[in-house]
KEGU-789475 format. One record per residue (C-alpha): residue number from 1; residue in one letter; x, y, z. Coordinates in pm, whole numbers, plus 32768, in hexadecimal, padded with zeros to 4 digits. Layout:
<sites>
<n = NUM; res = A; X = X; Y = Y; Z = Z>
...
</sites>
This chain:
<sites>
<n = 1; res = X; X = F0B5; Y = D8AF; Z = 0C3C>
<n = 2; res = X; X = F02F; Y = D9CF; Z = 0CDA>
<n = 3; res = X; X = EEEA; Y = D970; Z = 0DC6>
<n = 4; res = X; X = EDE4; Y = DA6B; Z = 0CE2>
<n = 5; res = X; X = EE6C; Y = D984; Z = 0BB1>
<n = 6; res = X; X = EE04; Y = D849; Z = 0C51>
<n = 7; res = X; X = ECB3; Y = D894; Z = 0C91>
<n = 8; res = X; X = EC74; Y = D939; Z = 0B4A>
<n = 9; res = X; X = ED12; Y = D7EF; Z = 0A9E>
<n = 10; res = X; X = EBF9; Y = D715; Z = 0B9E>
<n = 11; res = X; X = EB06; Y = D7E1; Z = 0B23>
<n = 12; res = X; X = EB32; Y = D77F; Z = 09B2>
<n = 13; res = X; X = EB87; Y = D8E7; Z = 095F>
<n = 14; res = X; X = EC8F; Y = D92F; Z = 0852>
<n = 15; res = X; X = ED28; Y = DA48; Z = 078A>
<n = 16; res = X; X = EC40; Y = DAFC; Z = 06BA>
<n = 17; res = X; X = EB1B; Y = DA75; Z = 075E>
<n = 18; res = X; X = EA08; Y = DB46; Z = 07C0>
<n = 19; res = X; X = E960; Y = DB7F; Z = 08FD>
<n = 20; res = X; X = E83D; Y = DC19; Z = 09C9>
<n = 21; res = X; X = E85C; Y = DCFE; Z = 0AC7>
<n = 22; res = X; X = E74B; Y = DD2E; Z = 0BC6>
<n = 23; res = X; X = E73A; Y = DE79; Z = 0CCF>
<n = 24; res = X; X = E6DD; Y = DFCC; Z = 0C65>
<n = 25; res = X; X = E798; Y = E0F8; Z = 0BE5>
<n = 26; res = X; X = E833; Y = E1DC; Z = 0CE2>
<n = 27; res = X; X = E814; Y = E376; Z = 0CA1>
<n = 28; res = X; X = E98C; Y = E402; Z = 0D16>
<n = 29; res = X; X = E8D6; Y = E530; Z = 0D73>
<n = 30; res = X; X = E806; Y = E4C5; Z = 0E6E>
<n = 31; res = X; X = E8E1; Y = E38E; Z = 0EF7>
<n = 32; res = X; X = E9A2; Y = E434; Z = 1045>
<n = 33; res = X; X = EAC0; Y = E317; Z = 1023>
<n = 34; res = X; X = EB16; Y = E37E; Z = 0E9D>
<n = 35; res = X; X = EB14; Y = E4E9; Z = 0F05>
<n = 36; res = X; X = EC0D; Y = E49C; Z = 1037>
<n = 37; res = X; X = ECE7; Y = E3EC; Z = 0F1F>
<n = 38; res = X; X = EC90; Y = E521; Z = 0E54>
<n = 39; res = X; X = ED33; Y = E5EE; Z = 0F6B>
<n = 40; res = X; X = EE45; Y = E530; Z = 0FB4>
<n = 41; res = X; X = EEA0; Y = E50C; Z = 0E51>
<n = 42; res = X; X = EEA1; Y = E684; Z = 0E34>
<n = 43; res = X; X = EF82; Y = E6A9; Z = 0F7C>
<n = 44; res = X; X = F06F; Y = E5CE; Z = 0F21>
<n = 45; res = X; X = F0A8; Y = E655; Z = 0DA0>
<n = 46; res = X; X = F0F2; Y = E7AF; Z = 0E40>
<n = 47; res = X; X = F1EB; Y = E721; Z = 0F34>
<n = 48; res = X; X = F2B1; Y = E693; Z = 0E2A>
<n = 49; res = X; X = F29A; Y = E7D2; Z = 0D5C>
<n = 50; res = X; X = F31A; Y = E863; Z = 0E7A>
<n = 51; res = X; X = F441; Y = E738; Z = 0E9B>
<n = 52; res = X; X = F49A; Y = E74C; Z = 0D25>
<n = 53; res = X; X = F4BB; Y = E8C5; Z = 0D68>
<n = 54; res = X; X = F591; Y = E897; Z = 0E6F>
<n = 55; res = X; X = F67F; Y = E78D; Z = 0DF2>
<n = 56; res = X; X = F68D; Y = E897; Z = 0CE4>
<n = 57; res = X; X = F725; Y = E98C; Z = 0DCE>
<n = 58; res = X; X = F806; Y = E868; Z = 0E58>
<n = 59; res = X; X = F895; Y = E80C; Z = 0D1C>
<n = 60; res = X; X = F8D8; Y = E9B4; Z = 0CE0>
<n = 61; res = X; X = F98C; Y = E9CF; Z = 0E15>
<n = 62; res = X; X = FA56; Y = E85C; Z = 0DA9>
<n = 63; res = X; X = FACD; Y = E8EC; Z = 0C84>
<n = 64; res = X; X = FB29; Y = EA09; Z = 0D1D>
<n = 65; res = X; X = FC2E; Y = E982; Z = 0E11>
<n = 66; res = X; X = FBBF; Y = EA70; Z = 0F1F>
<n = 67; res = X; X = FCF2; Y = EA6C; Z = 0FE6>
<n = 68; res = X; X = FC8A; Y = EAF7; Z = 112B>
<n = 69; res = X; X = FBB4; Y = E9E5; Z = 1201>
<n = 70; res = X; X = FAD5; Y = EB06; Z = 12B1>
<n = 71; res = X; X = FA60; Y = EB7E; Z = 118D>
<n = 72; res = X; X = F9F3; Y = EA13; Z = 1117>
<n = 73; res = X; X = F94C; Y = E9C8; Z = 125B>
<n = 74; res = X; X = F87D; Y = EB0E; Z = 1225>
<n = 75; res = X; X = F81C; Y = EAB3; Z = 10C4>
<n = 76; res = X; X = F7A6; Y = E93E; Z = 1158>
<n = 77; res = X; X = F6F1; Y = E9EC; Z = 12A9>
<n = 78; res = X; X = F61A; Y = EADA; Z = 1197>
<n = 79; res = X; X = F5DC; Y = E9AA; Z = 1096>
<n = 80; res = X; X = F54A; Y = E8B2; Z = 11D0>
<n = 81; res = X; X = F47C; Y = E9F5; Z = 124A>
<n = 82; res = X; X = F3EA; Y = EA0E; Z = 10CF>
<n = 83; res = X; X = F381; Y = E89A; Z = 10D6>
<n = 84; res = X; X = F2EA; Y = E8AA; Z = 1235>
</sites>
């Protein structure tokens, strides 16, 4: 058993059973730590836009069979610059 399930089983609380919660409601506009989340959220969706983009481009130049290595190493140097 996990520890949380312990304690709730102590308490006398089952399934379906309701209870009270006491604090107040937060506003996400005027809490600083939900807007930092807010921001990192945002930052880290457009980085993987931009890694799904390139492993697009990676998967072009697979199929591909680019034969010479140079030009492979250029298409890699130009996809790392567009993630960075």
């Amino acid at each position: 058993m996990k520890e949380d399930e312990l304690v709730r089983l102590e308490a006398g609380i089952k399934n379906n059973s309701k209870i009270m919660l006491l604090g107040r409601k937060t506003d996400p506009a005027q809490d600083e730590c939900l807007k930092k989340l807010d921001d990192i959220s945002e930052s880290t969706n457009t980085i993987e836009r931009k890694i799904k983009k390139i492993e697009q481009e990676l998967e072009g130049i697979e199929k591909e069979n680019f034969g010479c290595i140079k030009l492979s190493f250029e298409a890699s140097t130009l996809m790392t610059q567009q993630l960075l």
